[in-house]
Every structure is written in structure tokens, then in C-alpha cells.
C-alpha positions in Angstrom: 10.4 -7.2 -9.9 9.7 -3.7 -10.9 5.6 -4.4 -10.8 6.2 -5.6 -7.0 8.5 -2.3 -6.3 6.0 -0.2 -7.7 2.7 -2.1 -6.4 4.6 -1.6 -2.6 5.6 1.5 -3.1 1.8 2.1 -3.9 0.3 -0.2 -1.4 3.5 2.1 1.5 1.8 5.2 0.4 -1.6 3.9 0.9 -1.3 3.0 4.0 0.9 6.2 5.1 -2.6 8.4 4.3 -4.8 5.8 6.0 -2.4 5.9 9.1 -1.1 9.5 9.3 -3.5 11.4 7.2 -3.6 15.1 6.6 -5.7 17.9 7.6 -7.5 19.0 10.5 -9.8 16.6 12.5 -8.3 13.1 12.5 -7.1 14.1 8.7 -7.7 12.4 5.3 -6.4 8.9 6.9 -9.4 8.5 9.3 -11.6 9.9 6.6 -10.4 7.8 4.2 -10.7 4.4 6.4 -14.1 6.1 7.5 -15.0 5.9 3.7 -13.3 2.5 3.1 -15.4 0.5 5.9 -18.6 2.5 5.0 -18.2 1.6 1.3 -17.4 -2.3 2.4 -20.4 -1.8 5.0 -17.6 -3.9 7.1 -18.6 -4.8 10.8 -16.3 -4.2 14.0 -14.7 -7.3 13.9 -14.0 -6.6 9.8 -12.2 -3.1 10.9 -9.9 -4.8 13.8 -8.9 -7.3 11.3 -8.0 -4.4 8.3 -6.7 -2.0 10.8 -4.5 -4.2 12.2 -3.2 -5.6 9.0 -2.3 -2.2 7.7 -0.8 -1.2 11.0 1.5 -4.4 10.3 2.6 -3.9 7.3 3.0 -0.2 8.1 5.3 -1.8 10.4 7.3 -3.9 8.1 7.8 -1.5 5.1 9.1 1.1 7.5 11.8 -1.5 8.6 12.5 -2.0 4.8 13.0 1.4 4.1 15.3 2.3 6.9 17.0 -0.9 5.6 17.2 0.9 2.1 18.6 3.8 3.5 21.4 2.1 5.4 22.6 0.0 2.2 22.7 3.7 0.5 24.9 4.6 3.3 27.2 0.8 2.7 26.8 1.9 -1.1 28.8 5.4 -0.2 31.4 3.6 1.8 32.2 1.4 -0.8 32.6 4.1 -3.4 34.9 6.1 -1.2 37.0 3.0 -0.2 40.2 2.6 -1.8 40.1 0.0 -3.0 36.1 -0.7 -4.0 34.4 -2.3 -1.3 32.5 -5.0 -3.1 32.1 -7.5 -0.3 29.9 -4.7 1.4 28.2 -4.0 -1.7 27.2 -8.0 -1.8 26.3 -7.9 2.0 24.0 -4.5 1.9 22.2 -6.3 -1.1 21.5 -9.6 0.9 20.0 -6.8 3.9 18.0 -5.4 1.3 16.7 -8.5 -0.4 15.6 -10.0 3.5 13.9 -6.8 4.2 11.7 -7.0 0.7 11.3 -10.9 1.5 10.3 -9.7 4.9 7.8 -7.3 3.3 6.4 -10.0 0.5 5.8 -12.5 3.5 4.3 -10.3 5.8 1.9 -8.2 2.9 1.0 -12.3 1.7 0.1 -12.8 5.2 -2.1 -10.0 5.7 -3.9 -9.5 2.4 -4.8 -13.1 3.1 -6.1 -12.4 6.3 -8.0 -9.3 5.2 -9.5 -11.5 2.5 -11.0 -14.3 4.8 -12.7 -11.6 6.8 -14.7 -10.2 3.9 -17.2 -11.2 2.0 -17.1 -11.6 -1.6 -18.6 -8.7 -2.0 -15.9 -6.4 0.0 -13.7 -8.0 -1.8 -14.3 -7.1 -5.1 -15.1 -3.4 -3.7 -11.3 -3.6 -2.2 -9.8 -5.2 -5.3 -10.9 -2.2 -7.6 -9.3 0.1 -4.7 -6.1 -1.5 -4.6 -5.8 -2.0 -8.5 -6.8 1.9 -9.2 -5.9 3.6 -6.3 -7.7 5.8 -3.0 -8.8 8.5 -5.6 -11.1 6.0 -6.2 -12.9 6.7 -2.5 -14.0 10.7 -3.4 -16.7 11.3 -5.9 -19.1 9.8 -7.6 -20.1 8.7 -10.7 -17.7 6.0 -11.4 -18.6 2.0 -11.5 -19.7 0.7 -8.3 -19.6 4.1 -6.9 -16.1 4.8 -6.8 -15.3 8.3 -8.5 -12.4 9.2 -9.6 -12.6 7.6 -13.1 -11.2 10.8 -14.8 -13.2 10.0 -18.3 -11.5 6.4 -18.5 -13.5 3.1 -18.3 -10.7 1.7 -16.0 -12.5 -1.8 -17.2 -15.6 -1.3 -16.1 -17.5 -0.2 -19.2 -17.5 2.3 -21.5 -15.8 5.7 -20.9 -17.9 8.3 -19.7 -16.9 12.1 -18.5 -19.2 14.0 -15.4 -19.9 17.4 -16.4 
């Protein structure tokens, strides 16, 4: 459970950047995605179908959180209560849990779809971007061209430091 809290808090941060971004000019979210479909060499019809996805779950980890925030606000009540509230405890952790089953069906859902639209190729460029993160889009040097690799092998070989 703690691997798929950290892996969406991850994946929620990843897909803020690529959204939002930062800077001037369409900011480091275009430039990332801009980076991310040169690097898969993905077509049109590729980008409508990743786009899309991370605009969806976007979507659904957003709801989660503001349903995170309203069980710390249930959580408050309860501890002010006199006595302790523990039947709204119970009920802002059965909110909680449907908004991360919520999020696990529709992240399933899209990571699927994302993977029938690319090749194997992609894929195995995307894989090494989800498993060790966007720093992996600037630079170069690293295997299969992703920079970032900081002097560790990150599996790929042995370790090796850019001077």
C-alpha cells in the first residue's frame, strides 16, 4: 500500500509539470511532453491518446485529493466532539478508500490504453521514465539517451559519471 501511495503521488506530480508546467513560454509541461513524444517519435494519434490519458487521470487524482482533504476536515470534527466521533472516522475512511479505488481503476485504465497505442519500443522508452522519473528527459549521457543518471547505473549497466 505504501509503494502505490508513493508511486501515485509520483505519477500526481508528473502529470501536474506535464499539465501546468513552469516558466515562460508554455513552461516546462509543454517542454517536457514536447521532449516525451520526440523521444517516443510518437505520431498524432499517439499524443491524443497520452494527452488525454494524463488529462484523465489529472482529473481523478484531483478528486481524490480534495477527498483527502475533506476526511482531514471529518478527522478534526471527530477529535473535537465530545464524545469521539468514530462512526465519522469509519465513514471519511470508506470516502477515502473509493476515491484511491477510483484512482487505481481509472490509472489501470489509462496506462493500458497508453500501452496499446505504442509500440514496443515506446514502451520500454516510457517504462524507464516512469520507473526513474522526468529528470530522466534533460541531458544526455545516460542509457538510451535519457540523462539524468547522476553517476548510478539505474540497471542499465555499469555506473558511469559525465565530466
Amino acid at each position: 500500500m505504501f509503494g502505490f501511495i508513493i508511486g501515485t503521488l509520483s505519477l500526481i506530480g508528473l502529470i501536474k509539470v506535464a499539465r501546468h508546467g513552469r516558466g515562460r513560454r508554455g513552461g516546462w509541461g509543454r517542454w517536457m511532453m514536447r521532449r516525451l513524444f520526440e523521444r517516443l517519435d510518437t505520431t498524432p494519434g499517439q499524443e491524443k491518446v497520452v494527452l488525454e490519458a494524463a488529462h484523465d487521470a489529472q482529473r481523478v487524482m484531483w478528486q481524490a485529493r480534495e477527498e483527502m482533504q475533506r476526511a482531514r476536515r471529518d478527522y478534526a470534527r471527530a477529535m473535537r466532539a465530545e464524545p469521539f466521533d468514530g462512526e465519522a472516522v469509519n465513514a471519511a475512511f470508506e470516502q477515502q478508500q473509493a476515491a484511491i479505488d477510483e484512482v487505481k481503476k481509472t490509472l489501470k485504465a489509462k496506462l493500458q490504453a497508453i500501452h496499446e497505442a505504442l509500440s514496443p519500443q515506446q514502451r520500454a522508452v516510457l517504462a524507464d521514465l516512469i520507473e526513474f522519473g522526468p529528470r530522466r528527459l534533460s541531458g544526455e549521457g545516460c542509457a538510451r539517451g535519457w540523462g539524468g543518471g547522476h553517476g548510478r547505473s539505474m540497471g542499465h549497466g555499469p555506473s558511469t559519471v559525465s565530466v
